[in-house]
C-alpha positions in Angstrom: 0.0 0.0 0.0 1.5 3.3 -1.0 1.8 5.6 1.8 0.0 9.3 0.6 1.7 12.5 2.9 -1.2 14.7 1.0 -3.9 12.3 3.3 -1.9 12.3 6.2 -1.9 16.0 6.3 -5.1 15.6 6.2 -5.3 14.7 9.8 -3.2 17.9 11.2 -6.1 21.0 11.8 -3.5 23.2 11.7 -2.7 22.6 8.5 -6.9 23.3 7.6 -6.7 26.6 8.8 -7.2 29.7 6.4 -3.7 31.3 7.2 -1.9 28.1 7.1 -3.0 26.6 4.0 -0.5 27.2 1.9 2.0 26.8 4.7 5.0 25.1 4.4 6.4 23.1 7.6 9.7 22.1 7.8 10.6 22.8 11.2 9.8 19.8 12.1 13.0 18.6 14.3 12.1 21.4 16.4 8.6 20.3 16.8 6.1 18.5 14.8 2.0 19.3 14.1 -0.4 17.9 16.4 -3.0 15.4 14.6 -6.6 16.1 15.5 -7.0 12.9 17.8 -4.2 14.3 20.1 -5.8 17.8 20.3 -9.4 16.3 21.3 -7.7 13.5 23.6 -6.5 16.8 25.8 -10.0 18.4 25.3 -11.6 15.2 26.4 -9.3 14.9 29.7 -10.4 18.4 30.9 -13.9 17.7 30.1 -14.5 14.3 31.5 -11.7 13.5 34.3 -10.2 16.6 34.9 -8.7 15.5 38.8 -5.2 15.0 40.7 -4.4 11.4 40.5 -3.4 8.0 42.8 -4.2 10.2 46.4 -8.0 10.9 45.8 -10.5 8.5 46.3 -13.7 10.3 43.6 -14.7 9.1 40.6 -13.0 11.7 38.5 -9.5 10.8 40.2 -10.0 7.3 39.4 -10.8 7.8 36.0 -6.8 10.1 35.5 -5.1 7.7 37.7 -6.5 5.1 35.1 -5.4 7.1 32.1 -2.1 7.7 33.1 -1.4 3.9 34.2 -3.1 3.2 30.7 -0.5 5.4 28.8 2.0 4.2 30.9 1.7 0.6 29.8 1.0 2.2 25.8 4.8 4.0 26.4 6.2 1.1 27.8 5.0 -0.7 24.3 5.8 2.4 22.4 9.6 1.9 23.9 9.9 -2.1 23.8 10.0 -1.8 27.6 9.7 -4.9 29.3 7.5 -3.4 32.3 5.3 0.0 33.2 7.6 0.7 36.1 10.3 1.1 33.4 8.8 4.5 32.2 8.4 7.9 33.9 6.6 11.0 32.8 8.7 13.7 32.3 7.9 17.6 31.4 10.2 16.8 28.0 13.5 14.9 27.0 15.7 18.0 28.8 14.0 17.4 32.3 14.8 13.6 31.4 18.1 14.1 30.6 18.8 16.5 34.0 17.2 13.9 35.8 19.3 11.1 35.3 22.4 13.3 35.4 21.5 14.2 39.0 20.7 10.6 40.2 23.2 8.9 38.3 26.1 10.9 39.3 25.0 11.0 42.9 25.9 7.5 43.0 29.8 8.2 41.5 33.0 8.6 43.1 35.4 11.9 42.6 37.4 10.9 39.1 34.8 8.6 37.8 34.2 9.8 33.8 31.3 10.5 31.9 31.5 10.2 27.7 30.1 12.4 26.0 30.1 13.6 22.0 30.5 17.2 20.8 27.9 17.0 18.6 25.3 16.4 21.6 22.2 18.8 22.0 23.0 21.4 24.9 20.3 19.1 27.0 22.6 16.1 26.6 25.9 18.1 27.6 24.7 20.9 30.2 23.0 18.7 33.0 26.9 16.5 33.2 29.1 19.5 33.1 26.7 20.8 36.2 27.4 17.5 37.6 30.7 16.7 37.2 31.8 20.0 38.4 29.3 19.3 42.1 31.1 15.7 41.8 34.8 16.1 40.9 34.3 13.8 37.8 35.9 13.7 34.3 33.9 14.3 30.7 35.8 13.3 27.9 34.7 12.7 24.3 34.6 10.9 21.7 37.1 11.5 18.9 35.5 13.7 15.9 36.2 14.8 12.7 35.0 18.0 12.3 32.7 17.4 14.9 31.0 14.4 13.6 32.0 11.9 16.7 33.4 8.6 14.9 31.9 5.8 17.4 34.2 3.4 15.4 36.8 4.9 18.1 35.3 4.9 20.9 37.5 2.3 22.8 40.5 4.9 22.3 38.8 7.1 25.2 36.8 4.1 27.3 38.7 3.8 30.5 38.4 1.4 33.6 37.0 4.7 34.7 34.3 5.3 32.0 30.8 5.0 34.3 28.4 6.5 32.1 28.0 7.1 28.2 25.4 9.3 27.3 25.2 10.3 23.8 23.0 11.4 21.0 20.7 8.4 18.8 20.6 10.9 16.5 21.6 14.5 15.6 19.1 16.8 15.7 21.6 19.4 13.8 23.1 17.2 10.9 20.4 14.6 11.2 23.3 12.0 11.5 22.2 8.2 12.9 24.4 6.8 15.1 25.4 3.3 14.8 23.7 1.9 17.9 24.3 -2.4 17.2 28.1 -1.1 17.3 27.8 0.8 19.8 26.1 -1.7 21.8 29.0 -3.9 20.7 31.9 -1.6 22.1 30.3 -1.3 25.5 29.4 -4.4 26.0 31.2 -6.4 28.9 32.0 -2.8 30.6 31.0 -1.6 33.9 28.7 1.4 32.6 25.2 3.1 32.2 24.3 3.5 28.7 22.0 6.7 28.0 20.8 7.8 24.7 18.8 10.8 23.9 16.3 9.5 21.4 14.7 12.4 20.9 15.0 12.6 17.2 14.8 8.9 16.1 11.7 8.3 18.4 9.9 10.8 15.7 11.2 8.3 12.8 11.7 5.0 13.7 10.4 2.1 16.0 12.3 1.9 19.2 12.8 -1.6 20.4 15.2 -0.2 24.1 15.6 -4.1 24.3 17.0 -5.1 20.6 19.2 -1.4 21.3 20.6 -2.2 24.9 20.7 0.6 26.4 20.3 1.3 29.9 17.9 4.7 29.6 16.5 6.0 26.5 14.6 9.6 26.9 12.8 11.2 24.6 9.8 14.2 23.8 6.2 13.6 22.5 6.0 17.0 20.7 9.3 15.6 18.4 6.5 12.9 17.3 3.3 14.3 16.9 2.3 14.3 20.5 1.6 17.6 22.7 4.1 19.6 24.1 5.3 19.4 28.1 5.4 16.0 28.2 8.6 13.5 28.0 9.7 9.7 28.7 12.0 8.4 30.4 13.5 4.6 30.1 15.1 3.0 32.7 16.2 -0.7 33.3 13.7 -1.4 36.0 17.0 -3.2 38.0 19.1 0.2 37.3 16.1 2.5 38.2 15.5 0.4 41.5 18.8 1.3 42.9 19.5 5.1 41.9 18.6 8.2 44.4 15.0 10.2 43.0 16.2 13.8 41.3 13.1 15.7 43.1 11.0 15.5 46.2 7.5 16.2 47.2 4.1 14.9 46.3 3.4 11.7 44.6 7.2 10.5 45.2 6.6 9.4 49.2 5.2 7.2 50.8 5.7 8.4 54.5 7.1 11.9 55.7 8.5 12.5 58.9 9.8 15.6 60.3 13.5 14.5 59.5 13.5 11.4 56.8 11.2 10.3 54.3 10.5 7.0 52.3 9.7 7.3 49.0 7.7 5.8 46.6 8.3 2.4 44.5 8.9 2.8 40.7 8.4 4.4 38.8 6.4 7.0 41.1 9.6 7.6 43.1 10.7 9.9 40.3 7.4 11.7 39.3 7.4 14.3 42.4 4.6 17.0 41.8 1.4 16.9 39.9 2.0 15.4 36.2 1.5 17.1 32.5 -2.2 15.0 33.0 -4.2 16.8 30.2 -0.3 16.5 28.2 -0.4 12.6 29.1 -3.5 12.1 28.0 -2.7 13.8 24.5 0.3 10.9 24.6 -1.9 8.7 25.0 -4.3 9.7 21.9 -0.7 10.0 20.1 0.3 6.3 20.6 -2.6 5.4 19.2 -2.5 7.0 16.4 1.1 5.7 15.8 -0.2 2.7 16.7 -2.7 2.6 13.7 -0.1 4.3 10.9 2.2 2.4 8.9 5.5 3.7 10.3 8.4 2.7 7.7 6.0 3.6 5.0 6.4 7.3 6.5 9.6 6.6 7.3 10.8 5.9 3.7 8.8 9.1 2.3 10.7 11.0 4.6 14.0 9.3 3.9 13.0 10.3 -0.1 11.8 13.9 0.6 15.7 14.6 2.3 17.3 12.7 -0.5 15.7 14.5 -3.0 16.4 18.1 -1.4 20.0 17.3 -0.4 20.3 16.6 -4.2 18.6 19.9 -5.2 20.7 21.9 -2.9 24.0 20.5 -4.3 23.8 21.8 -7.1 23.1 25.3 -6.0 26.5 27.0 -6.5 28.7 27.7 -3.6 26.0 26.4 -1.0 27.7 24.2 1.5 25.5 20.9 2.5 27.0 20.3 6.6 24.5 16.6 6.4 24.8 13.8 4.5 22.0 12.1 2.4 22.8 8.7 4.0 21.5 7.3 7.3 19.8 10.4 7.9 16.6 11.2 9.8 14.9 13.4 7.5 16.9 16.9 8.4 19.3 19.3 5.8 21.3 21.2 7.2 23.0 24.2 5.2 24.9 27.8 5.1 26.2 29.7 2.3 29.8 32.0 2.9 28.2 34.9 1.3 25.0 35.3 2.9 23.7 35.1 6.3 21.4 32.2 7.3 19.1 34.3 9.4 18.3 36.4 6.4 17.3 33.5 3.9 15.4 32.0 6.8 13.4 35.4 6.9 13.1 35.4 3.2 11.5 32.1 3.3 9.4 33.5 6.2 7.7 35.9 3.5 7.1 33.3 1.0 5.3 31.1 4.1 8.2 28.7 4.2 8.8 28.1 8.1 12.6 26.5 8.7 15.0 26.6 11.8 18.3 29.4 11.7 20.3 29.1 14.0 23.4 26.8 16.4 20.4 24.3 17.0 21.4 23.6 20.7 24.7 21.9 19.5 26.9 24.7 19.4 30.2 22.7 19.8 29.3 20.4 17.1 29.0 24.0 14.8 31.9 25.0 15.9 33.9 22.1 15.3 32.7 22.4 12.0 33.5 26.2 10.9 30.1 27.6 11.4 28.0 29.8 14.2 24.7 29.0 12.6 23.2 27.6 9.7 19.7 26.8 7.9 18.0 23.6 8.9 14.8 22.2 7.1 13.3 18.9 8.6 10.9 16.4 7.3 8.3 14.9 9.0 5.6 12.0 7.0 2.7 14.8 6.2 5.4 16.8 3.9 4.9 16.6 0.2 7.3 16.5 -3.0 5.7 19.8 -3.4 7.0 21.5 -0.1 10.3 20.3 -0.6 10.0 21.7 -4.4 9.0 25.1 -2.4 11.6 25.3 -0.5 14.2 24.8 -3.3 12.3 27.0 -4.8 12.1 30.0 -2.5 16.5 29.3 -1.8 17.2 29.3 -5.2 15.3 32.6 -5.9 17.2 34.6 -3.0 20.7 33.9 -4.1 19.6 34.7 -7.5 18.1 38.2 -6.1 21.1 39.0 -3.7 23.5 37.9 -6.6 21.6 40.1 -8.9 21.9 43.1 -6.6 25.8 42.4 -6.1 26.6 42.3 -9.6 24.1 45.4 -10.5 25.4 48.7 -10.8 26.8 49.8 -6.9 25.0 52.2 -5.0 26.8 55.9 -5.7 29.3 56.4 -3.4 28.7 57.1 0.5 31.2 59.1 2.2 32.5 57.7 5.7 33.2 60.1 8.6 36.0 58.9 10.3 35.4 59.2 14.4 38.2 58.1 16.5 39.0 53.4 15.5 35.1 53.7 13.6 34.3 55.6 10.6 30.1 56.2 10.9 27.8 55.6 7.2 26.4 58.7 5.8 22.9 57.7 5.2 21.1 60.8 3.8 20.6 59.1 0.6 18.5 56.6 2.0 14.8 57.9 1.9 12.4 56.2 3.9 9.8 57.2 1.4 11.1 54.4 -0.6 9.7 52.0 2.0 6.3 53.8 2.2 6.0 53.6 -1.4 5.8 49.8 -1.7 2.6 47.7 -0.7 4.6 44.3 -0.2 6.8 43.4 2.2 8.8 41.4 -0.4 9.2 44.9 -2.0 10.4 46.5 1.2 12.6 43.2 2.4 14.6 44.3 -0.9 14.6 47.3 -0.6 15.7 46.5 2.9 18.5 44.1 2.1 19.4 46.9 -0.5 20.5 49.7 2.5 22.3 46.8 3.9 25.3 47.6 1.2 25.6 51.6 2.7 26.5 50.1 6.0 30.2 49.1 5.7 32.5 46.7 7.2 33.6 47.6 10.7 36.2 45.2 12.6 37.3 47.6 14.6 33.5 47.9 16.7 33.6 44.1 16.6 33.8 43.5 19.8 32.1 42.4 23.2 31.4 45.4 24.9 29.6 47.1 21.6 27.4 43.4 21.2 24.0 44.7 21.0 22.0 41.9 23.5 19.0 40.7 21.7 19.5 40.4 18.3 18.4 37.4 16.2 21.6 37.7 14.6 25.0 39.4 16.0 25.5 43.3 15.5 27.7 45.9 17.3 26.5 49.3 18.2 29.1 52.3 18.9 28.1 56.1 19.2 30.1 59.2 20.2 28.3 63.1 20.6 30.2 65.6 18.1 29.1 69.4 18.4 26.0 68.1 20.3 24.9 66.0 17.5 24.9 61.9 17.8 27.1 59.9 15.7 26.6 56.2 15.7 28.1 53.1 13.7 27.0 50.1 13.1 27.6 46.4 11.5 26.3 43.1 11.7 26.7 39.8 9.6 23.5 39.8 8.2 22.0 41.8 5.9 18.4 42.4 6.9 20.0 43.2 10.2 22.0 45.8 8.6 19.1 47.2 6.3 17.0 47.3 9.8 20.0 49.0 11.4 20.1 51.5 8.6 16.6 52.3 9.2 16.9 53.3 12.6 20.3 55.4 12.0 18.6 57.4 9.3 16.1 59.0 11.9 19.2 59.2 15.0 22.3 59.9 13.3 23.2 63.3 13.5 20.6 64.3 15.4 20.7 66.6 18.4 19.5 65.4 21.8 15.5 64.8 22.4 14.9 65.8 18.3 13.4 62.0 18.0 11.2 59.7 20.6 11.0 56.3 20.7 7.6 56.3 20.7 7.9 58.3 17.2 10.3 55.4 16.0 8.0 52.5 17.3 5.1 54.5 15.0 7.1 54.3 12.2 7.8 50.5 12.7 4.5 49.9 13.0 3.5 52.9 9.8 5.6 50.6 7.2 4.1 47.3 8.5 7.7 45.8 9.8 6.2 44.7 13.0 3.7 42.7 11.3 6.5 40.6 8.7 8.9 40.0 10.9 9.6 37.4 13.4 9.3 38.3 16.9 13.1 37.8 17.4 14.1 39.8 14.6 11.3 43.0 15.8 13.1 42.8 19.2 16.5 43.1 17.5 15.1 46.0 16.0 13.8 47.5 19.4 16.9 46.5 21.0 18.8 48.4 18.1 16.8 51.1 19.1 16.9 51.0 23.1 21.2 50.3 23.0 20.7 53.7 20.7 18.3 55.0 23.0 20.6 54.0 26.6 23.9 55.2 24.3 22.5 58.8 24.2 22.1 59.3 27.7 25.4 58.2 28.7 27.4 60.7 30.0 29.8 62.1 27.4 33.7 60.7 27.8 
């Protein structure tokens, strides 16, 4: 049976709605759309059993404490878990991953090591740098290239010391599978706890924890089409049975005393508070649904949609492809040396194309491999041909704009004003007119990315203290008062960040104190329609622009 993405989409309201028809989704490795099932099986919680659960004896408490035990036992066959008390509810994959660094490590001596990989998400690497540094213990890594880890050599940094190895099933930047039956292989025999963050391939394969090995396995629902605020957790039930809970209070005791407590069996011991109920009970509509869809049907659309784009893209001149085609779990990641990520990502953003700019959370793995941020689009089973034909689309048409601007005839000269190690841009040839005059933003985004060529290169502002906090993308802000008149200069990687920038330095530069408001520069925002087009990141940037400006001007002259 041929697996159709067009009547799978189908099933996602969001994808119904007027604004979002002609939306195209591929921020999926982020988070992925919520089928309608889900969205009614949290509707149907709060109407019919709405109640705290296990402690109260009503019918309505009876009826969640069923549901969750329910979706307990579904997760625990979602997972290939061999028991319910293998499984705790978490608030998402990073509260899963902090609680097992805290109760694992509690259990280790001073100099024990933790493995790790560079190119883990910051929720698989923050939680056991906070803990080795409370415990005295070593992280070391496994060797890279580039920042790729190579698991082939993981026994050249396995020691008799090595007590846990926590790494990544699957990169949620590069989109990289790791090799688990050799992994499983190399650590076999060894006196260790095996985690993996799953967090990715839970959204595109079937996890068998058993057939894998692994000690712990923790992964998000909203990563495969389940609600938000709600994780798992996998634990070998004789591993669980024996570690320290992470949090205490209700729902994790048993008896309380004034100066001890005993707390709970599993897998209750780690579930202190009041649970994500109305968010487990959406889990539990998901599993169902998963239950009922043919999963390597999806799984091998998905695996054509990211061949077929990483194809595309290749052939796009100068565009560097940071994934691979093979073994990959349906993400593409890319950059281009000429042209900032953030500003194709909003250009897509205009043409209703939604992708992920950015470090991703794995900013070691980035850096290892020459780059701060790039452009990720991610696949998930309701995406078409035609998205990914979109997309292509939509990249392919702003290189050819911006390379069409760089080879047109150049702006007429600017002159610079040399103040002091900056020189500031003379903008009085930019007219903002020229924005009012055009209906679309497309129009004004070019125009835009057009004022980004008066703004010139500045290394010497390029520097920590000038960093204006808030941007979407970096940019340094300097100013100086000459013959009571504000001079400012400005730069930035990215050139929608620079047109922006421009903007805002045609109404302050060389004005005298008090001539202009913010309020008068939040009304012209909102007069050309920028608020509106751009993300809310990138209207902060411009606000924080305008409020370093702004906090410049009153400093005291020195």
């Amino acid at each position: 049976m041929t697996f159709s993405a067009e009547e799978f989409k189908q099933r996602f309201p969001l994808f119904q709605q007027n604004e979002n028809r002609d939306l195209v989704y591929l921020d999926n490795a982020a988070t992925t759309q919520k089928p309608a099932c889900v969205i009614e099986g949290i509707s149907e919680f709060y109407l019919h059993a709405n109640a705290n659960t296990h402690r109260s004896s009503h019918r309505l408490a009876r009826r969640a404490t069923e549901m969750v035990e329910e979706v307990r036992r579904d997760a625990a066959g979602f997972l290939g878990a061999q028991s319910p008390r293998e499984v705790i509810f978490t608030r998402g994959a990073t509260e899963g991953l902090n609680l097992l660094a805290n109760s694992l490590c509690a259990t280790l001596a001073a100099g024990d090591e933790i493995l790790l990989s560079t190119a883990e998400h910051h929720a698989n690497l923050v939680p056991w740098q906070m803990m080795a540094e409370r415990y005295n213990l070593q992280l070391r890594f496994v060797p890279d290239e580039r920042g790729v880890p190579n698991f082939a050599r993981i026994g050249e940094v396995l020691t008799s010391r090595t007590r846990i190895v926590s790494v990544t099933a699957g990169s949620n930047a590069l989109g990289f599978r790791t090799d688990l039956q050799a992994l499983r292989k190399a650590l076999s025999g060894r006196d260790l706890m095996w985690v993996l963050d799953g967090a990715q391939l839970a959204a595109h394969e079937i996890v068998d924890v058993a057939e894998i090995g692994c000690d712990f396995f923790v992964c998000s629902a909203h990563k495969f089409y389940g609600p938000t605020g709600i994780g798992l957790v996998f634990g070998r039930e004789a591993v669980l049975a024996g570690l320290p809970p992470w949090q205490g209070g209700g729902e994790m005791i048993t008896s309380v005393d004034l100066l001890a407590s005993e707390f709970a069996d599993l897998p209750h011991r780690f579930e202190a508070g009041t649970s994500s109920l109305a968010a487990i009970a959406g889990l539990g509509a998901c599993l169902k649904f998963l239950g009922c869809c043919d999963r390597a049907a999806m799984a091998r659309h998905e695996q054509g949609l990211q061949q077929y784009l990483h194809d595309r893209l290749a052939q796009i001149p100068e565009l560097v492809l940071l994934s691979h085609s093979h073994s990959n779990l349906g993400i593409v990641t890319f950059s281009h040396p000429r042209y900032a990520a953030i500003d194709l990502a909003q250009w897509l953003d205009g043409r209703d194309i939604a992708v992920r700019v950015g470090h991703h959370c794995a900013q070691p793995l980035l850096r290892a491999a020459g780059h701060t941020a790039t452009v990720r689009a991610s696949f998930a089973a309701y995406n078409t041909r035609q998205d990914a034909e979109r997309f292509v689309a939509g990249v392919e048409e702003f290189f050819a704009q911006l390379d069409a601007e760089d080879t047109s005839e150049p702006l007429p000269a600017i002159p610079v004003t040399t103040v002091r190690d900056w020189v500031t841009d003379d903008l009085s040839t930019l007219e903002v007119d020229a924005l009012r005059s055009r209906k679309t933003w497309q129009d004004r985004y070019r125009i835009l990315m057009g004022w980004a060529k008066t703004i010139s290169r500045k290394d010497s502002i390029r520097r920590e203290q000038n960093l204006v906090r808030g941007c979407e993308s970096s940019a340094w802000l300097v100013h100086r008062c000459e013959g009571g008149k504000h001079l400012f200069a400005l730069d930035s990687d990215s050139r929608i960040v620079k047109g922006l920038g421009a903007l805002l330095l045609t109404q302050l530069s060389g004005q005298p104190t008090g001539r202009v408001s913010r309020a008068e520069l939040e009304a012209l925002f909102e007069e050309l329609g920028l608020a509106q087009q751009l993300s809310e990141s990138r209207s902060n940037g411009f606000r924080a622009l305008m409020e370093r400006a702004f906090t410049l001007m009153s400093e005291p002259a020195g």
